[in-house]
C-alpha positions, -999 to 999 in steps of 0.1 A, spaced: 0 0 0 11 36 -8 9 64 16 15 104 9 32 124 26 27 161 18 49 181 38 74 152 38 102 177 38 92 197 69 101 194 105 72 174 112 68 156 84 104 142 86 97 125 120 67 108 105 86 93 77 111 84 100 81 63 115 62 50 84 97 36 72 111 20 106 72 6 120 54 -1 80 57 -18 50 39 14 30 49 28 2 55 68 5 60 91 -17 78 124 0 52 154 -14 66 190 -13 61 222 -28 102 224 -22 108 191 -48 151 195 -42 145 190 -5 115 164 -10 146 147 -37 168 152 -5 147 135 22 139 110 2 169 103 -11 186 97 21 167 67 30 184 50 -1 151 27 0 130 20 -27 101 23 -7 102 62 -4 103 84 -34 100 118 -41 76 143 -60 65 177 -64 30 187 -46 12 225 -49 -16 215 -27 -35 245 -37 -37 228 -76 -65 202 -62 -67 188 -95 -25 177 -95 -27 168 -59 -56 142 -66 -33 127 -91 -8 123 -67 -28 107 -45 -42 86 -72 -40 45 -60 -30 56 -25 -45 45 6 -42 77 23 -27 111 25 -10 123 60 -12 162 58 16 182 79 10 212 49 0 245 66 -37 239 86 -51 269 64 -47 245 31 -65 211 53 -96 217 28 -77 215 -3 -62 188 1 -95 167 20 -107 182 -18 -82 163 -37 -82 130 -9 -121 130 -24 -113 128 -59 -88 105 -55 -106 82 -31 -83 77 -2 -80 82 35 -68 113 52 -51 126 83 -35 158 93 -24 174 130 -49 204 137 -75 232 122 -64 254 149 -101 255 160 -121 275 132 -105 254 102 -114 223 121 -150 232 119 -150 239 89 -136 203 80 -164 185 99 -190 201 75 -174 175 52 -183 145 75 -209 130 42 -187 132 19 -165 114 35 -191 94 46 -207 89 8 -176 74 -1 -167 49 29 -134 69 38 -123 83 65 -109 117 75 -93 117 110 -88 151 120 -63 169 146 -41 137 147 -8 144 163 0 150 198 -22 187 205 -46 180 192 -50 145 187 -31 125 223 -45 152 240 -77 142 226 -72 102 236 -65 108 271 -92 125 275 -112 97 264 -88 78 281 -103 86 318 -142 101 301 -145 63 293 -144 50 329 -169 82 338 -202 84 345 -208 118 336 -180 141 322 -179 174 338 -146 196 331 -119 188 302 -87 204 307 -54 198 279 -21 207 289 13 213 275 47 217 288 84 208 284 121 212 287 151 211 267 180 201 293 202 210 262 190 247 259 211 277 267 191 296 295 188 326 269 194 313 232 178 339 216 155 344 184 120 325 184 135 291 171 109 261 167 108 230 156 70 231 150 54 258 125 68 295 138 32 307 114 10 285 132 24 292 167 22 337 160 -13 328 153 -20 311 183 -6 340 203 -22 364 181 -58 349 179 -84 352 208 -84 315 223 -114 295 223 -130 284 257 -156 265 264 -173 276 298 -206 270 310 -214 251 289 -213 275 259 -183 284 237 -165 319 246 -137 338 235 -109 350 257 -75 373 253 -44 348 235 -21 338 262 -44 349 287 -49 327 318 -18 317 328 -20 297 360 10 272 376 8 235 370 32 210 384 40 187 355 65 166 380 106 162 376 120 168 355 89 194 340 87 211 374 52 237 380 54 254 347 28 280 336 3 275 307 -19 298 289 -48 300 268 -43 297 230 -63 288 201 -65 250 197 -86 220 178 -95 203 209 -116 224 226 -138 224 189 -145 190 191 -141 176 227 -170 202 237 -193 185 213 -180 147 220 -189 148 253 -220 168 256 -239 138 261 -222 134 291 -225 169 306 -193 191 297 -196 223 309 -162 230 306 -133 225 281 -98 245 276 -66 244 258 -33 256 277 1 256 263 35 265 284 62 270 258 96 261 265 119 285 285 113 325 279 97 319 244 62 326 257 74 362 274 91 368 243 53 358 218 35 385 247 60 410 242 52 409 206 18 410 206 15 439 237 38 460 209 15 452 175 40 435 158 24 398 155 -9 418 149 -34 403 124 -47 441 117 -36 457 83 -16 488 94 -7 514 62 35 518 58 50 541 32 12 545 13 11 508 13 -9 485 33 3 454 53 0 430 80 24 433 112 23 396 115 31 393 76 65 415 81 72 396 113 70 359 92 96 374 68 121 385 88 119 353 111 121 333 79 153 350 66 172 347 98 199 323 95 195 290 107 211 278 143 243 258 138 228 218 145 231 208 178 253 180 176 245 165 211 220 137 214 179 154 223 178 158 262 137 167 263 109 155 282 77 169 275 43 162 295 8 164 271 -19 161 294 -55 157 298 -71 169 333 -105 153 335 -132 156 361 -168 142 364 -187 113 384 -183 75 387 -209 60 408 -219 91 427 -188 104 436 -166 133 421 -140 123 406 -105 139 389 -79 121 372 -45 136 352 -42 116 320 0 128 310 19 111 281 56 114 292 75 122 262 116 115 263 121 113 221 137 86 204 173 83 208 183 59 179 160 82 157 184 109 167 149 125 179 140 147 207 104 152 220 85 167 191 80 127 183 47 131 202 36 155 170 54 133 141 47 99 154 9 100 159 -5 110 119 18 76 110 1 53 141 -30 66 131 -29 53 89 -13 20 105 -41 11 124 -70 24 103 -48 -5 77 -51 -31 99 -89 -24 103 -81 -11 141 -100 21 134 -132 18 117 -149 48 119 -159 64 82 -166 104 76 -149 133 90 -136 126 125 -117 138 158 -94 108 174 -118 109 199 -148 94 183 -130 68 164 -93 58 179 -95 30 203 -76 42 230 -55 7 242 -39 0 209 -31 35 206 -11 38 236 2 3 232 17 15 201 29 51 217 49 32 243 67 11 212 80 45 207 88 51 239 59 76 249 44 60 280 5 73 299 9 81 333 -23 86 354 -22 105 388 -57 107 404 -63 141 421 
């Protein structure tokens, strides 16, 4: 079976080739807009399994031809761009996956949930670690619940490797994606009705345990707060958020930008023309040189969590669902695994008929949760439950 991998050449997407190669027998094809570094990536697997090509996800019509005879696409493009390509996964009659809508483009994906449906496939939204573990820990302690009361995802790490001040905003995930969750008011869900509150508002300390410590999360935009609100209304939710604590000063550093306009999302007029402050910030980011590789083995542990609280035979209970995250060492990869590793887990078990679920779906409503985990802690990601 062949599997797609658009975005094969990015940060993400690397990791989960690293993971369809090493844990699968598919077929993938390494899909970039960039074809020398898709060549690259794919070249330096010297397999005849992975092979390169050029993808402009925007052209649906050439991306469905890609995908033609594939069983499904894994998406790590940019989240605005999710609809093209479920567009093109249509036409060309495969599965799809991708890591996040960054809440308002995940709704609009589930208004594709017949078409999907129409054509027995199956579109499994939000699939890497926030959302998507996040997502399966919840569900994790909401199945042995009664009634499900508060929902409450978590994020934090460390890099033992980092300098205490090393400058810039360097990421390994999307620097676009993460402005616009600091830029974007953050959805929570409160009472049981869906508000709107200030990005990186909220902050509140949370122990995360050794070697984590009490770190600090705030409020940002996220997919899960989208569909875990709706999942388990049936149950009585009344309250879901999303909090994130980035790693070292880098969340000081995203405030400071926003409190002076320059990650702003509002058109401002320079010179007679008109531009966005967030636009101006991408490009300079994006033409600062790149940090020398660090040629020491990953030394990161990060915690994704899932506080969940509700009542099991009468009685109030609370129960800290964490995935403890140390990367894989003979991978020569640190703790963003948790992101990479899940969007290839996922397409292994939907081929092996462990997820059944058809239409447009959150890993909540269709990822059984056992062999999920089972299949994290192969890769060295073990659950850890700690009951409040």
């Amino acid at each position: 079976m062949k599997v797609v991998l658009l975005g094969g050449a990015g940060a993400m997407g690397a990791i989960t080739l690293k993971d369809l190669v090493e844990t699968s027998d598919f077929e993938v094809v390494v899909a970039d807009y960039n074809r020398e570094a898709a060549e690259a990536v794919a070249a330096s697997y010297a397999s005849a399994r992975v092979t390169a090509a050029h993808a402009d996800v925007r052209d649906r019509e050439a991306t469905a031809k890609l995908l033609g005879g594939s069983f499904a696409v894994i998406n790590s493009v940019q989240y605005q761009l999710n609809l093209e390509v479920m567009e093109a996964a249509l036409m060309a009659r495969c599965h799809y996956t991708d890591l996040g809508g960054l809440f308002h483009m995940t709704n609009r994906q589930l208004e594709m949930h017949a078409q999907f449906l129409e054509h027995d496939l199956l579109a499994l939204i939000g699939m890497g670690a926030a959302p998507g573990t996040t997502n399966l820990l919840a569900r994790m302690a909401a199945d042995e619940m009664d009634e499900v009361h508060e929902i409450h995802c978590q994020v934090a790490g460390i890099d033992l490797n980092a300098a205490e001040a090393d400058g810039g905003l360097a990421s390994s995930y999307s620097i676009q994606t993460i402005l616009e969750e600091a830029s974007k008011p953050a959805a929570v869900f409160t009472g049981g009705k869906m508000t709107f509150v200030e990005p990186m508002s909220g902050e509140y300390p949370v122990d995360f345990g050794a070697p984590v410590g009490v770190q600090s999360p705030a409020f940002t935009i996220h997919s899960e707060v989208a569909t875990l609100s709706t999942s388990y209304a049936p149950k009585g939710l009344k309250e879901c958020t999303f909090a994130i604590a980035f790693h070292g000063d880098f969340t000081s550093k995203l405030r400071f930008l926003r409190e002076i306009g320059i990650n702003s999302l509002e058109p401002v007029a320079v010179r007679g023309q008109t531009v966005v402050p967030q636009d101006v910030l991408l490009a300079v980011l994006n033409r600062q040189p790149k940090p020398a590789p660090d040629t020491r083995p990953p030394n990161q542990v990060e915690v994704v969590r899932s506080l969940v609280r509700g009542m099991k035979d009468g009685k109030k209970v609370g129960v800290n669902m964490d995935l403890y995250v140390t990367g894989i060492p003979e991978w020569g990869m640190g703790s963003d695994v948790d992101t990479g590793c899940p969007p290839s887990v996922g397409i292994q078990m939907l081929a092996r008929g462990e997820i059944t679920g058809r239409g447009v779906l959150p890993p909540e409503l269709c990822v059984p949760v056992e062999p999920y985990f089972q299949e994290m802690a192969k890769r060295k990601m073990v659950v850890r439950r700690i009951d409040e």
